[in-house]
Backbone as XML, in Angstrom:
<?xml version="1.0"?>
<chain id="A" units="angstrom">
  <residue number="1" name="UNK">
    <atom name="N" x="3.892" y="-15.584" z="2.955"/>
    <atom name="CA" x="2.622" y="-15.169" z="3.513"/>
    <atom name="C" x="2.845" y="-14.319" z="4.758"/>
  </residue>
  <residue number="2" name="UNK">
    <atom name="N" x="3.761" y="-14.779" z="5.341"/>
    <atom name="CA" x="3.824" y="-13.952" z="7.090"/>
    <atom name="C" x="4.502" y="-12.547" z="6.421"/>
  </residue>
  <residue number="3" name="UNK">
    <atom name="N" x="5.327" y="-12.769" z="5.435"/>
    <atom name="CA" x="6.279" y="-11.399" z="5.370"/>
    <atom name="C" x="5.112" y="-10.075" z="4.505"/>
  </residue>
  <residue number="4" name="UNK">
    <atom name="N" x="4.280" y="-10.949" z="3.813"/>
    <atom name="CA" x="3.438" y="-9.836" z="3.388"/>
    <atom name="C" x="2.281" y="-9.411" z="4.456"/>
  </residue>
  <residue number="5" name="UNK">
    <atom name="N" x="1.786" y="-10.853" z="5.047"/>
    <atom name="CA" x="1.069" y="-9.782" z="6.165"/>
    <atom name="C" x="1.835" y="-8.780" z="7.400"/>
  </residue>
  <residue number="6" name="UNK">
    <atom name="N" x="2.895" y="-9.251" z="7.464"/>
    <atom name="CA" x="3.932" y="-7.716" z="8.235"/>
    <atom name="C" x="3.855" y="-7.321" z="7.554"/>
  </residue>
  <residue number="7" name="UNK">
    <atom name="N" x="4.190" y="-6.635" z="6.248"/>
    <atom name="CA" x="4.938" y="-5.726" z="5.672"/>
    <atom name="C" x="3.429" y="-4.543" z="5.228"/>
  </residue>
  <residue number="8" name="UNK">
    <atom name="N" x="2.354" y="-5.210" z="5.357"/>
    <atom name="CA" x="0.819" y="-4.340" z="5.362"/>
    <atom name="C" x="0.422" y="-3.968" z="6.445"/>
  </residue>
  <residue number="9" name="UNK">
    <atom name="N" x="1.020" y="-4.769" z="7.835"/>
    <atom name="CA" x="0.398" y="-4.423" z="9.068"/>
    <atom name="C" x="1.422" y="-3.332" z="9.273"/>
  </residue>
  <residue number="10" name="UNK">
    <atom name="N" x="2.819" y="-3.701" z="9.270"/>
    <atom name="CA" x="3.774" y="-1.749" z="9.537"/>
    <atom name="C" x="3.764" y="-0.919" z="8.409"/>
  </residue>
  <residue number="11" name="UNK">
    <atom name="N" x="3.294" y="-1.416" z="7.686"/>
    <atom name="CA" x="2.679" y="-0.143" z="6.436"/>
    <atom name="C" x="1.679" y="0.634" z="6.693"/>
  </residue>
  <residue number="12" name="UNK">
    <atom name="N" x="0.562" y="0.001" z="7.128"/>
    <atom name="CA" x="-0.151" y="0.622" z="7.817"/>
    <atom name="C" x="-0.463" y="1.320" z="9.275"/>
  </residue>
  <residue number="13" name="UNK">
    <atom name="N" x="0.767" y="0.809" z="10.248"/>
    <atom name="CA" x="0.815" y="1.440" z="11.616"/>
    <atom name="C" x="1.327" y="2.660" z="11.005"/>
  </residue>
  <residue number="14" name="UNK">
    <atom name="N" x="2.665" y="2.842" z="9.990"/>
    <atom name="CA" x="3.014" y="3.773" z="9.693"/>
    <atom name="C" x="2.198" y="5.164" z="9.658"/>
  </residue>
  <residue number="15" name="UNK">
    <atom name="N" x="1.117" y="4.697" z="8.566"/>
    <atom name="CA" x="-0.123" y="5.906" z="8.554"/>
    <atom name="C" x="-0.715" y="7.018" z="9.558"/>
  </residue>
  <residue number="16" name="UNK">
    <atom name="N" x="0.112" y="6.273" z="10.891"/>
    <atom name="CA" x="-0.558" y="7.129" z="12.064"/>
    <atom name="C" x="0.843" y="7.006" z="13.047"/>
  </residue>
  <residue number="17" name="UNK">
    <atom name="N" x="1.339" y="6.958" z="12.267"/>
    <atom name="CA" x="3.197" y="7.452" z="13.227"/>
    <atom name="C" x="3.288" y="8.823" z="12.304"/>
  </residue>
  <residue number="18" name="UNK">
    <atom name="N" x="3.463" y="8.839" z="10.704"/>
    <atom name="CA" x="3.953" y="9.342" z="10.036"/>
    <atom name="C" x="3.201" y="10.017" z="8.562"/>
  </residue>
  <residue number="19" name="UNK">
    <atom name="N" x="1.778" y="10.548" z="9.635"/>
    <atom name="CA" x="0.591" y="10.881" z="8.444"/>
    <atom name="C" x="0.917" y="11.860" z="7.722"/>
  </residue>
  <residue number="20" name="UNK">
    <atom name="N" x="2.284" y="12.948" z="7.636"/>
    <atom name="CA" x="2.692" y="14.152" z="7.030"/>
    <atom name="C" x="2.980" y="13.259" z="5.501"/>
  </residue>
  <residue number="21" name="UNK">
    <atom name="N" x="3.436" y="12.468" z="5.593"/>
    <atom name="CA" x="3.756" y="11.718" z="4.901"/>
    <atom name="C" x="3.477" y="11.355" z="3.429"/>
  </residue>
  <residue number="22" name="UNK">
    <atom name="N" x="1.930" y="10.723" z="3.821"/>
    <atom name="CA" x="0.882" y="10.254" z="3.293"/>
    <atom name="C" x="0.040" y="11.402" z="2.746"/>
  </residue>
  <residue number="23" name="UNK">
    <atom name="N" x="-0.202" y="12.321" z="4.178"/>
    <atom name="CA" x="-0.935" y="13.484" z="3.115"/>
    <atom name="C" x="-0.174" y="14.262" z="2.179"/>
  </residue>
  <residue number="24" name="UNK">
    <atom name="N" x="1.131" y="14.533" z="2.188"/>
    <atom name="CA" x="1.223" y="15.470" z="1.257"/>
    <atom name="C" x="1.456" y="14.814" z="0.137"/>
  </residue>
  <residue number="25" name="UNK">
    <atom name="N" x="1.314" y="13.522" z="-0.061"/>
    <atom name="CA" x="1.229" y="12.792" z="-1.727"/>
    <atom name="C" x="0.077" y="12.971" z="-1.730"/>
  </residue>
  <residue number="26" name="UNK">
    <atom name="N" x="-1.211" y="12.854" z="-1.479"/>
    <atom name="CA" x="-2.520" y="12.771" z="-1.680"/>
    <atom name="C" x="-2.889" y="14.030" z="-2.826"/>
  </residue>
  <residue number="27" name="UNK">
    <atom name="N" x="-3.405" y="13.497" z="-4.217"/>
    <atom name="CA" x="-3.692" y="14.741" z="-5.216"/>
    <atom name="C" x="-4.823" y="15.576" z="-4.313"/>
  </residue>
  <residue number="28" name="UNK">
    <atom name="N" x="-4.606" y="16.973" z="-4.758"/>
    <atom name="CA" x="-5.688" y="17.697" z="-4.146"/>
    <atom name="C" x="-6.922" y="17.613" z="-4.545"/>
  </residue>
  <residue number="29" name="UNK">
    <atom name="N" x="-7.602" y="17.134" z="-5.580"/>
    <atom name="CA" x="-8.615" y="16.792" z="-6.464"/>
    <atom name="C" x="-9.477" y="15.815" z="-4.962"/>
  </residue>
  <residue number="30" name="UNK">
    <atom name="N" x="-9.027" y="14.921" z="-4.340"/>
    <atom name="CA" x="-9.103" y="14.250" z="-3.111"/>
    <atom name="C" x="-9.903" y="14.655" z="-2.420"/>
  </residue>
  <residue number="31" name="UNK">
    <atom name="N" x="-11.121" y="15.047" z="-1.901"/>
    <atom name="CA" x="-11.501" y="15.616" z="-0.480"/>
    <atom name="C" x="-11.239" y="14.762" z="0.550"/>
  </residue>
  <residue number="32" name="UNK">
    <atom name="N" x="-10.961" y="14.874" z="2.317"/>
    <atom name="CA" x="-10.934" y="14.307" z="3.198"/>
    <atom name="C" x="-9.362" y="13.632" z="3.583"/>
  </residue>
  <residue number="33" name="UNK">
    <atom name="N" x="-8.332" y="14.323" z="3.485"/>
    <atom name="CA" x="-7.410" y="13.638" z="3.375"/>
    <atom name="C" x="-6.615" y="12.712" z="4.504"/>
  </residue>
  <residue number="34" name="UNK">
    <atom name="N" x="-7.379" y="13.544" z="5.414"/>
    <atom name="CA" x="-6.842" y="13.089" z="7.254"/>
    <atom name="C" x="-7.745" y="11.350" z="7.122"/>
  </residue>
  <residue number="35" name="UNK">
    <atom name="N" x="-9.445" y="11.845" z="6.455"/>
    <atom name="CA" x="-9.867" y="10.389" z="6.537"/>
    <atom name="C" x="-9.363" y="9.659" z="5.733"/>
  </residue>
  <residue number="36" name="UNK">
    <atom name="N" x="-8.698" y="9.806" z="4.863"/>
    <atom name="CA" x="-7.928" y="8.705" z="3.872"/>
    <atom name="C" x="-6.808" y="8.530" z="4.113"/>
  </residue>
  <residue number="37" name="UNK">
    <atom name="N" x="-6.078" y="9.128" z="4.922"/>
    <atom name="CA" x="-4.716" y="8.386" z="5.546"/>
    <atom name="C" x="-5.564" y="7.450" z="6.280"/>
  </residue>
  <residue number="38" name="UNK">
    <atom name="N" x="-6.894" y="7.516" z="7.065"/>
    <atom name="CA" x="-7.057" y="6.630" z="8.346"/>
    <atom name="C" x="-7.494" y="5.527" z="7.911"/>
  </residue>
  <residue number="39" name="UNK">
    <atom name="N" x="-7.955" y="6.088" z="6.927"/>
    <atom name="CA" x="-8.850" y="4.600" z="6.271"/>
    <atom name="C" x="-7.949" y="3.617" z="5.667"/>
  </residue>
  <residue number="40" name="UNK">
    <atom name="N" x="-7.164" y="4.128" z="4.681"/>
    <atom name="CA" x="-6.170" y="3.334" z="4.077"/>
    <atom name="C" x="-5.376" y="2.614" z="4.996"/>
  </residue>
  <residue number="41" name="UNK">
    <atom name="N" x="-4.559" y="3.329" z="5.921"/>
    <atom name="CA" x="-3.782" y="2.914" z="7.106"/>
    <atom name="C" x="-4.670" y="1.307" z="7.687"/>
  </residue>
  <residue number="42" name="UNK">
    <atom name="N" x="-5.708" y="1.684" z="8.013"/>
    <atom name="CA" x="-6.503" y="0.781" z="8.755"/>
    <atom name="C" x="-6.902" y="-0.476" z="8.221"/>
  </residue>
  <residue number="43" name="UNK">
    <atom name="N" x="-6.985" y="-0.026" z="6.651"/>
    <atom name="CA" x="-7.295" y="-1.301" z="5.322"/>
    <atom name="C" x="-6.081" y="-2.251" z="5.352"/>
  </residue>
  <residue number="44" name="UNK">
    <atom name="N" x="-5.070" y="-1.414" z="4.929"/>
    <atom name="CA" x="-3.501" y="-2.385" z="5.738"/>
    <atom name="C" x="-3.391" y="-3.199" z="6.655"/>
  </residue>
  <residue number="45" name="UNK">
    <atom name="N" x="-3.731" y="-1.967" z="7.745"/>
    <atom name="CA" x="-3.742" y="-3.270" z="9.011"/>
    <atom name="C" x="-4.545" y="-4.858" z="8.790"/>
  </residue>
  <residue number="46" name="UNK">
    <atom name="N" x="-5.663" y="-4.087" z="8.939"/>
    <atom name="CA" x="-6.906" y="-5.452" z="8.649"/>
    <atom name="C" x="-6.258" y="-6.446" z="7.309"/>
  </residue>
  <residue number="47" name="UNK">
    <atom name="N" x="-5.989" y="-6.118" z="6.195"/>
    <atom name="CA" x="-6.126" y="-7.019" z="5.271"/>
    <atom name="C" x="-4.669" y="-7.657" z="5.741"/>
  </residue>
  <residue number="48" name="UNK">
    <atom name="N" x="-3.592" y="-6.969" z="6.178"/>
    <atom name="CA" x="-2.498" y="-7.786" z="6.733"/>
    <atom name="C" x="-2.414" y="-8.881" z="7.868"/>
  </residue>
  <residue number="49" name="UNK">
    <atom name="N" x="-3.425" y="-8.508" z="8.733"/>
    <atom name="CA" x="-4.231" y="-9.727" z="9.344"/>
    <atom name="C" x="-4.544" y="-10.419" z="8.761"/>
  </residue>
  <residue number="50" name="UNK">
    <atom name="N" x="-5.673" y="-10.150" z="8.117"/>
    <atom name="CA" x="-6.791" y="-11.344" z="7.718"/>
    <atom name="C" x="-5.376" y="-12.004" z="6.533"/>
  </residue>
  <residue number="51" name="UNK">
    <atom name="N" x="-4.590" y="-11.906" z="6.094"/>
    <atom name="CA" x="-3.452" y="-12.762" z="5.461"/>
    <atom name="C" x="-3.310" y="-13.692" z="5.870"/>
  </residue>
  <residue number="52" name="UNK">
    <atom name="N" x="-3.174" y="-13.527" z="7.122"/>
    <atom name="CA" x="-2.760" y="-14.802" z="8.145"/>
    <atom name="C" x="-3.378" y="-15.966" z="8.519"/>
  </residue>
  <residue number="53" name="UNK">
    <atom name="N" x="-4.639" y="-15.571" z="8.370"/>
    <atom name="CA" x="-6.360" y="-16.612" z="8.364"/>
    <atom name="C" x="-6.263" y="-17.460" z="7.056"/>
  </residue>
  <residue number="54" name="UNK">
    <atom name="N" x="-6.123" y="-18.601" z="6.576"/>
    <atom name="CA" x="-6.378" y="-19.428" z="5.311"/>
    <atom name="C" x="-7.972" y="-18.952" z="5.011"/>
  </residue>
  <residue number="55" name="UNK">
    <atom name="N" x="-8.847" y="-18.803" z="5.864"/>
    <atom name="CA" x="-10.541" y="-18.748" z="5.245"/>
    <atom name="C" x="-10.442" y="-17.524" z="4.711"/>
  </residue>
  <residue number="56" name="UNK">
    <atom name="N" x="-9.377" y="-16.756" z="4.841"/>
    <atom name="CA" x="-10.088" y="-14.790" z="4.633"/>
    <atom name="C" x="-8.774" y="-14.754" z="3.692"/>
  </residue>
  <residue number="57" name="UNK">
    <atom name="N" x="-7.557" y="-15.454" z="3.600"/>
    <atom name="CA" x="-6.067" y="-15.344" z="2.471"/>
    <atom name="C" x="-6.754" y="-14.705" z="1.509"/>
  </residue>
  <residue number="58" name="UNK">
    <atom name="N" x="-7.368" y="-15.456" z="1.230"/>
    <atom name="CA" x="-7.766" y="-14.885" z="-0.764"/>
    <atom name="C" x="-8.580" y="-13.737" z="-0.672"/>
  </residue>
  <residue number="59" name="UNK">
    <atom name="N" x="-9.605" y="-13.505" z="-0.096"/>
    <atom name="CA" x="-10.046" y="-12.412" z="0.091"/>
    <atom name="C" x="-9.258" y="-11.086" z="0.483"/>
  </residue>
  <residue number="60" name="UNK">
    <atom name="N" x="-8.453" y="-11.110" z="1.551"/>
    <atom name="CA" x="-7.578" y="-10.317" z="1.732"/>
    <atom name="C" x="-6.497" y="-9.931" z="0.795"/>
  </residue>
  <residue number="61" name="UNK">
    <atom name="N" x="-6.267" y="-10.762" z="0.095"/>
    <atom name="CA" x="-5.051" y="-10.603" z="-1.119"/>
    <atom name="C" x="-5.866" y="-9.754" z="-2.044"/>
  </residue>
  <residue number="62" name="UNK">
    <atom name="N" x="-6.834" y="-10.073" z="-2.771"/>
    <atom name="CA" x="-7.842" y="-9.016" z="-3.336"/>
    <atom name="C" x="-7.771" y="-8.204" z="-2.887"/>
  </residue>
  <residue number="63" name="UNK">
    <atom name="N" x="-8.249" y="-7.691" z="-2.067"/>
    <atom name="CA" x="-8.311" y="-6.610" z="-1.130"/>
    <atom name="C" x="-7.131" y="-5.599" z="-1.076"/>
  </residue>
  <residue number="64" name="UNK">
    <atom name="N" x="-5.889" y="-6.230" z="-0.549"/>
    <atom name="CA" x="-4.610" y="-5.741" z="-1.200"/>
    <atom name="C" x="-4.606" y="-4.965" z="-2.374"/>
  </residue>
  <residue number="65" name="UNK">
    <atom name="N" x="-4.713" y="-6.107" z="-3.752"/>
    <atom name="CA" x="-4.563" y="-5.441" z="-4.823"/>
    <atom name="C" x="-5.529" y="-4.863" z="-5.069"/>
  </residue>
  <residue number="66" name="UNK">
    <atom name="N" x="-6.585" y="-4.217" z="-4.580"/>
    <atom name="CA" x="-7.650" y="-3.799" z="-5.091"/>
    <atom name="C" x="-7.248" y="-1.937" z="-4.208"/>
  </residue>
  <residue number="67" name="UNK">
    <atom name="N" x="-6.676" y="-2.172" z="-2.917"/>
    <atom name="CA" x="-5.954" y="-0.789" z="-1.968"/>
    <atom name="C" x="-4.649" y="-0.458" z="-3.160"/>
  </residue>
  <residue number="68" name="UNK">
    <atom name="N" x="-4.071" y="-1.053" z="-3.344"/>
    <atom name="CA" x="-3.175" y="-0.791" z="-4.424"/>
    <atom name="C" x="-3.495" y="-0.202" z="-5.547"/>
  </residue>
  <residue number="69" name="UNK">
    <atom name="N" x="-4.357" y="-0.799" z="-6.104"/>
    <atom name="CA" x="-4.751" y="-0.184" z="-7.760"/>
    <atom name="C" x="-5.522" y="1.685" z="-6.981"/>
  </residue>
  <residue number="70" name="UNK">
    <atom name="N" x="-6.270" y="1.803" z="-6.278"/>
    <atom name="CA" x="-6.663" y="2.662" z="-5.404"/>
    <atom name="C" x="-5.527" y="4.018" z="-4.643"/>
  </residue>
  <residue number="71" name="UNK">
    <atom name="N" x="-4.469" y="3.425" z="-5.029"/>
    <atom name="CA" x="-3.643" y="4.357" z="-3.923"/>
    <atom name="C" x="-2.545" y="4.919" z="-5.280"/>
  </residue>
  <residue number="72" name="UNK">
    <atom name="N" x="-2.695" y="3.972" z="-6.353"/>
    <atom name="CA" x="-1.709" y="4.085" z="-7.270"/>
    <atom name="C" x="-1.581" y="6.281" z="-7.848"/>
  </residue>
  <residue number="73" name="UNK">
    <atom name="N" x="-2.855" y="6.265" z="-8.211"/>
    <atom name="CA" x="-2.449" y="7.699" z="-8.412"/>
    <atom name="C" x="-2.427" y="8.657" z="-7.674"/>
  </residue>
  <residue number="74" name="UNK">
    <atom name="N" x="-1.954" y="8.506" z="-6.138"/>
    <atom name="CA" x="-1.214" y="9.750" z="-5.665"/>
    <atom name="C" x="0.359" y="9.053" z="-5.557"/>
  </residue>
  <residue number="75" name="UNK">
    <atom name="N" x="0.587" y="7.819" z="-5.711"/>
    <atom name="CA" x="2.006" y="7.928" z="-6.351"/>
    <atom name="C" x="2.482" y="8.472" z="-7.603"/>
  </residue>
  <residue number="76" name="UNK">
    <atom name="N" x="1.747" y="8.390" z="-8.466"/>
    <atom name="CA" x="1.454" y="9.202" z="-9.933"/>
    <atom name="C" x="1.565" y="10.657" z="-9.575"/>
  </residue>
  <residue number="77" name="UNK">
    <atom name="N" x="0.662" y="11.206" z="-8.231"/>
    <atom name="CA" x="0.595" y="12.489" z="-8.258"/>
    <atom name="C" x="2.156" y="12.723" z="-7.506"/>
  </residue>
  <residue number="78" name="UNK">
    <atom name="N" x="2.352" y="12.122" z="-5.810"/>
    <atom name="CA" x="3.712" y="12.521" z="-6.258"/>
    <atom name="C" x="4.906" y="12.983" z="-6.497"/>
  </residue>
  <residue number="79" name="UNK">
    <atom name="N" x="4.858" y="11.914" z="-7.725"/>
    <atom name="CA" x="5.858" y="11.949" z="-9.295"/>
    <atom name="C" x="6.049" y="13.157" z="-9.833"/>
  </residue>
  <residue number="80" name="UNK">
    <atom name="N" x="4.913" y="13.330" z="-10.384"/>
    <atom name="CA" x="4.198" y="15.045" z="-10.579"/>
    <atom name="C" x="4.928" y="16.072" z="-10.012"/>
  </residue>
  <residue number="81" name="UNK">
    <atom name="N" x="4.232" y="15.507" z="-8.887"/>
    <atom name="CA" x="4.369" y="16.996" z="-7.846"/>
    <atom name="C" x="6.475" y="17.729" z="-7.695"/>
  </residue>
  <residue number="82" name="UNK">
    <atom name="N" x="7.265" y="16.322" z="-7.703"/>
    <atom name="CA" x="8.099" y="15.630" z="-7.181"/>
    <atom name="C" x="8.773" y="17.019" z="-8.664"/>
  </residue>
  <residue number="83" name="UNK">
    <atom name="N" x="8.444" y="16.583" z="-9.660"/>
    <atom name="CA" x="8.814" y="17.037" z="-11.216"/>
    <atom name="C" x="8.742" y="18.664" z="-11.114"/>
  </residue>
  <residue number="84" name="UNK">
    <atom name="N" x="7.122" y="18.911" z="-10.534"/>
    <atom name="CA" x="7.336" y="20.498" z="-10.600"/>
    <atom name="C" x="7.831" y="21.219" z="-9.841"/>
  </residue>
  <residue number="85" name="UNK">
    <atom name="N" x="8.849" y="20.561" z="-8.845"/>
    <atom name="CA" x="9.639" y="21.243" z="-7.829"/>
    <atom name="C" x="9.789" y="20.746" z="-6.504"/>
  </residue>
  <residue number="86" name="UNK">
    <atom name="N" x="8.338" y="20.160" z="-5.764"/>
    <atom name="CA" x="8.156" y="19.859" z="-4.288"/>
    <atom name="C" x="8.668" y="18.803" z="-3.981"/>
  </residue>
  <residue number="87" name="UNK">
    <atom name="N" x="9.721" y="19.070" z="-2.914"/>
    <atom name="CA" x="10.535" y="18.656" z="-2.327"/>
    <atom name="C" x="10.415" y="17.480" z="-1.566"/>
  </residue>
  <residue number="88" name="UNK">
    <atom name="N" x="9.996" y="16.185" z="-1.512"/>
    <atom name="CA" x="9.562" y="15.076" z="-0.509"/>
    <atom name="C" x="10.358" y="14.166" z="-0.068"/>
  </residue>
  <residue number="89" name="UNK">
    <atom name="N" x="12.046" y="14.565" z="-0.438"/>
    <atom name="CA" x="13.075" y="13.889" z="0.432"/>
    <atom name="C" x="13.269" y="12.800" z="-0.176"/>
  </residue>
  <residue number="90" name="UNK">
    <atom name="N" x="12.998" y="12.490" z="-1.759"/>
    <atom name="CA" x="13.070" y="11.622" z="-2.293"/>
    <atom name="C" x="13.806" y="11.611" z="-3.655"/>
  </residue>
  <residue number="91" name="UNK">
    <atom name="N" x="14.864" y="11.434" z="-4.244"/>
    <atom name="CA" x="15.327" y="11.343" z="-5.460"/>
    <atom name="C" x="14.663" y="11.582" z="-6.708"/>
  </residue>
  <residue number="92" name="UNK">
    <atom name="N" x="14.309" y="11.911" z="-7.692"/>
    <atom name="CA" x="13.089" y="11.817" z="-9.184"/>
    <atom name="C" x="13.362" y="10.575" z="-9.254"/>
  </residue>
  <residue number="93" name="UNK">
    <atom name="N" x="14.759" y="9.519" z="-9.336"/>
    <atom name="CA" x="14.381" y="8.363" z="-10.139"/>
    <atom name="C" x="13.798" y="7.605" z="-9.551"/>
  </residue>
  <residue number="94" name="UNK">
    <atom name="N" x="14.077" y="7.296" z="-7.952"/>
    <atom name="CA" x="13.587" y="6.984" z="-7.105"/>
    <atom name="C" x="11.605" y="6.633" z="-6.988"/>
  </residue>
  <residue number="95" name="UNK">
    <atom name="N" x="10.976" y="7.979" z="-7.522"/>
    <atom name="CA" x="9.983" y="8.190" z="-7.506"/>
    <atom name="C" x="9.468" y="7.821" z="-8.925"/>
  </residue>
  <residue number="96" name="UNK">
    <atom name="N" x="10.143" y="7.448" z="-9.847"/>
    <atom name="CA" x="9.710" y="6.625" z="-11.410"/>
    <atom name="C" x="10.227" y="4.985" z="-11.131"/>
  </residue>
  <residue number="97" name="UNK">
    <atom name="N" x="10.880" y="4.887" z="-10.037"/>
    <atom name="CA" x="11.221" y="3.092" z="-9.818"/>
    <atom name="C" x="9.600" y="2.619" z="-8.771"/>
  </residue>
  <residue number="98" name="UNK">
    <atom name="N" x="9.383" y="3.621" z="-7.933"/>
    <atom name="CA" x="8.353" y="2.942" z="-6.763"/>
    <atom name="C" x="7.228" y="2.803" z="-7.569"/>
  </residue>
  <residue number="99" name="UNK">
    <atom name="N" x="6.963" y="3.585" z="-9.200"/>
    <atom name="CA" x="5.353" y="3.130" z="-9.942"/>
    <atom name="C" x="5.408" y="1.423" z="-10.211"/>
  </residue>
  <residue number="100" name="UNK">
    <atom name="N" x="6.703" y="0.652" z="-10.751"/>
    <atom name="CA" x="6.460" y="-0.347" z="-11.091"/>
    <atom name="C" x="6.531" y="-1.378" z="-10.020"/>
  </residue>
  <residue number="101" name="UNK">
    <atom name="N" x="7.152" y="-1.044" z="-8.766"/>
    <atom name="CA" x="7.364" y="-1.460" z="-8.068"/>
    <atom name="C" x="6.057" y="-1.646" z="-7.245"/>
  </residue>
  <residue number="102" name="UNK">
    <atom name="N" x="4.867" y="-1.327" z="-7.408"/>
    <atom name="CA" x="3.607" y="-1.055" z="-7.009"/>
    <atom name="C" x="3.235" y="-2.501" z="-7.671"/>
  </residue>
  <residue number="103" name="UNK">
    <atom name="N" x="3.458" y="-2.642" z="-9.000"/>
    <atom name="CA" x="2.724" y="-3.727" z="-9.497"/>
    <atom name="C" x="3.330" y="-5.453" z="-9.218"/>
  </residue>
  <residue number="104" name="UNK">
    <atom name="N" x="4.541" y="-5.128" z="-8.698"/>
    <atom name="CA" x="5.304" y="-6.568" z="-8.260"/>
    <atom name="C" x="5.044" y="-6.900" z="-6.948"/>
  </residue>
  <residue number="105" name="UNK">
    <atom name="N" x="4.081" y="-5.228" z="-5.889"/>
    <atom name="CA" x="3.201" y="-5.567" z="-4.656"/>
    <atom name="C" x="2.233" y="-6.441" z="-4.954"/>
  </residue>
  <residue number="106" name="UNK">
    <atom name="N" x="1.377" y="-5.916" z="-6.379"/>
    <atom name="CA" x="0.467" y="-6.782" z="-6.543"/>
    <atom name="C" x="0.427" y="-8.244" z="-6.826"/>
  </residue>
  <residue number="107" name="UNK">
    <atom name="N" x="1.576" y="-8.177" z="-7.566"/>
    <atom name="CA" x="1.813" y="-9.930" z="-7.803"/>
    <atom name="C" x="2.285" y="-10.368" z="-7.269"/>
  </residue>
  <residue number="108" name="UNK">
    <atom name="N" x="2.568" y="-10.100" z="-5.905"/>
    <atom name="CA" x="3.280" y="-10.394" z="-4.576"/>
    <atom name="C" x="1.859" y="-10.788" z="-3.745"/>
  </residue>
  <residue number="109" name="UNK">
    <atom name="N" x="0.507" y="-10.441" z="-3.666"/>
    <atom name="CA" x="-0.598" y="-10.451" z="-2.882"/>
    <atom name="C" x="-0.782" y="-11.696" z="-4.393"/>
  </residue>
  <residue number="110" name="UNK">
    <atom name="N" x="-0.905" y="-11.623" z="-5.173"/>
    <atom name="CA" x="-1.892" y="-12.361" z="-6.246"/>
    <atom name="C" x="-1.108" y="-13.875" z="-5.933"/>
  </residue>
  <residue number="111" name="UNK">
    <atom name="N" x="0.277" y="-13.993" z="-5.775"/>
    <atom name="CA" x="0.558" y="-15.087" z="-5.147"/>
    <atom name="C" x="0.562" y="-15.469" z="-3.842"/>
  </residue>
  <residue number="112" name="UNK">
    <atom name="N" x="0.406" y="-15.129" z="-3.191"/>
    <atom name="CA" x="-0.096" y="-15.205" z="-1.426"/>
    <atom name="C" x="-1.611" y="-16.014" z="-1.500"/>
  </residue>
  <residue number="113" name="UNK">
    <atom name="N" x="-2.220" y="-15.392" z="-2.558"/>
    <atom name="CA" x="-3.846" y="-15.651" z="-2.004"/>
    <atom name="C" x="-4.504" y="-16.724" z="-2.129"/>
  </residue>
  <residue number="114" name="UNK">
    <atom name="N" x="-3.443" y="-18.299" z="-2.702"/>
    <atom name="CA" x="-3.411" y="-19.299" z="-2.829"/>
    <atom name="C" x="-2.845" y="-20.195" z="-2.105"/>
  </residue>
  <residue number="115" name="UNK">
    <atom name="N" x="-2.074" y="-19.329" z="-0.885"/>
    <atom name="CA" x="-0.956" y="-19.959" z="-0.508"/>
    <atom name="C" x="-1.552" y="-21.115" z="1.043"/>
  </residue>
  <residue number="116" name="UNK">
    <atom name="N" x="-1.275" y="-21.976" z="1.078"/>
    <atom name="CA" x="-1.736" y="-22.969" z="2.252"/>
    <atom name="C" x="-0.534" y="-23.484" z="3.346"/>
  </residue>
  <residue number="117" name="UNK">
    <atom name="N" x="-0.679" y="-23.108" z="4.358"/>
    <atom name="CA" x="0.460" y="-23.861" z="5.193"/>
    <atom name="C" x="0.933" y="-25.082" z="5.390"/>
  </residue>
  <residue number="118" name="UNK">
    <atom name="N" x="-0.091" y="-26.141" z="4.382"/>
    <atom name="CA" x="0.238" y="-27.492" z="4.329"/>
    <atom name="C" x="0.947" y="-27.443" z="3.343"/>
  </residue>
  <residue number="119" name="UNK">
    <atom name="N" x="1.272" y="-26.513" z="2.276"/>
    <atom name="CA" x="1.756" y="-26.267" z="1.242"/>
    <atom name="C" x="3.248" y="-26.225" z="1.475"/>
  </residue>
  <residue number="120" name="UNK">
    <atom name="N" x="3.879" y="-25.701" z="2.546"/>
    <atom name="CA" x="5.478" y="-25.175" z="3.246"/>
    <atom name="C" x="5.601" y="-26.320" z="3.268"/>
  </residue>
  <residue number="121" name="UNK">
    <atom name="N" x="5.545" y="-27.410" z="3.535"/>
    <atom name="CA" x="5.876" y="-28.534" z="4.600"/>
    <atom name="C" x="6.108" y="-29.645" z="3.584"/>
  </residue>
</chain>
């Protein structure tokens, strides 16, 4: 539980250290892209908090996978992009391992959102 709410809260500080980032995966089909680094960034933060709360866990884990299923196709795009030449400092296979690796985030939040601290002990 603690390692996934870090790993959403510097996922999301990231968004506003390193927004070149973020926008140039964003498909162009997209309008607003500066507000969707901020927003997304900010959804991170918050839902990586509220992780930490037992009353808001489950809600926030939703929430997670719900920013996830949401963010999935500009990793799709990209892949794409990645294929027809543009350069993002990233390997091709690299960029066909992080699609599935998206969905073991999710079942990484889908088990969190049950999780109780009387439960560790």
């Amino acid at each position: 539980m603690y390692s996934l709410a870090l790993f959403y809260i510097v996922a999301g500080t990231n968004h506003f250290f390193s927004p070149e980032f973020y926008l140039e995966m964003m498909p162009d089909y997209l309008p607003f892209h500066e507000l969707l680094n901020v927003t997304s960034g900010l959804s991170e933060i918050t839902l990586g908090l509220l992780v930490l709360y037992e009353r808001m866990r489950k809600l926030a884990c939703y929430g997670i996978i719900l920013l996830l299923l949401a963010i999935y196709p500009a990793n799709i795009n990209m892949l794409l992009e990645a294929l027809d030449g543009k350069d993002f400092g990233f390997p091709i296979w690299a960029l066909y391992v992080r699609l599935p690796f998206q969905f073991l985030f999710i079942y990484w939040a889908w088990a969190v959102r049950d999780f109780k601290l009387s439960e560790s002990t």
